[in-house]
Residue, then its C-alpha position, 0 to 999 in steps of 0.5 A: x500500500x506505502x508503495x501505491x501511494x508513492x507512486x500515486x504522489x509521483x505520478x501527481x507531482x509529473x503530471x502537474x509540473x508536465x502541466x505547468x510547462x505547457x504553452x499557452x495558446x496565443x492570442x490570434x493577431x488576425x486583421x480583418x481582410x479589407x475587401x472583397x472579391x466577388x466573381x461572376x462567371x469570368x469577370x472578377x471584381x475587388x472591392x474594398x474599403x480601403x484605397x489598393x495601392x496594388x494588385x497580382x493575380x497569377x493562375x495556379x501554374x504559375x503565369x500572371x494575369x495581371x500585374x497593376x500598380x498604383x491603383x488608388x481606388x476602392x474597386x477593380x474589375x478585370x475578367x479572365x477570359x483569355x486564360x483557360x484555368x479555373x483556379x486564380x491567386x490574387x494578391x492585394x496590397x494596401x499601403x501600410x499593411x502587409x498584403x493580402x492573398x486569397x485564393x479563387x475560383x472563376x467559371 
């Protein structure tokens, strides 16, 4: 029975201090996606609530379908109807925030 105890007393103590060491969840710093991409068949609008000073889109092998810089504006439209993939990536960049990547799909 002494030795059951003992072993119950260090089984509690490991437990406890493997406990105590384990890191804590950190708190998300997630921001808020300031736009929103909205497609119709192949024609594909951003929107957002921000002025995008940048936008990059490429299909998913990897060619560009639009490159644009300094867009100042809160929406943009372009269609893919020359590109024969169904799957896009675009990147958005605004001025002082990292930017944003989504990926998409167009009919």
């Amino acid at each position: 029975m002494k030795q059951f105890r003992r072993l119950m007393v260090f089984i509690t103590i490991s437990l406890t201090s493997y406990i105590s060491l384990a890191q804590t969840i950190p708190v998300s710093t997630k921001v808020n996606k300031p736009y929103k991409i909205l497609t119709s068949g192949k024609q594909i609008t951003i929107k957002s609530t921000k002025n995008i000073q940048s936008i990059i889109v490429w299909t998913a092998s990897g060619h560009r379908i639009v490159e644009q810089k300094e867009v100042n504006t809160t929406s943009y439209s372009f269609n893919t109807n020359n590109v024969g993939e169904k799957v896009f990536f675009v990147m958005i960049g605004y001025e002082g925030l990292k930017p944003f990547t989504e990926k998409i799909g167009a009919q």
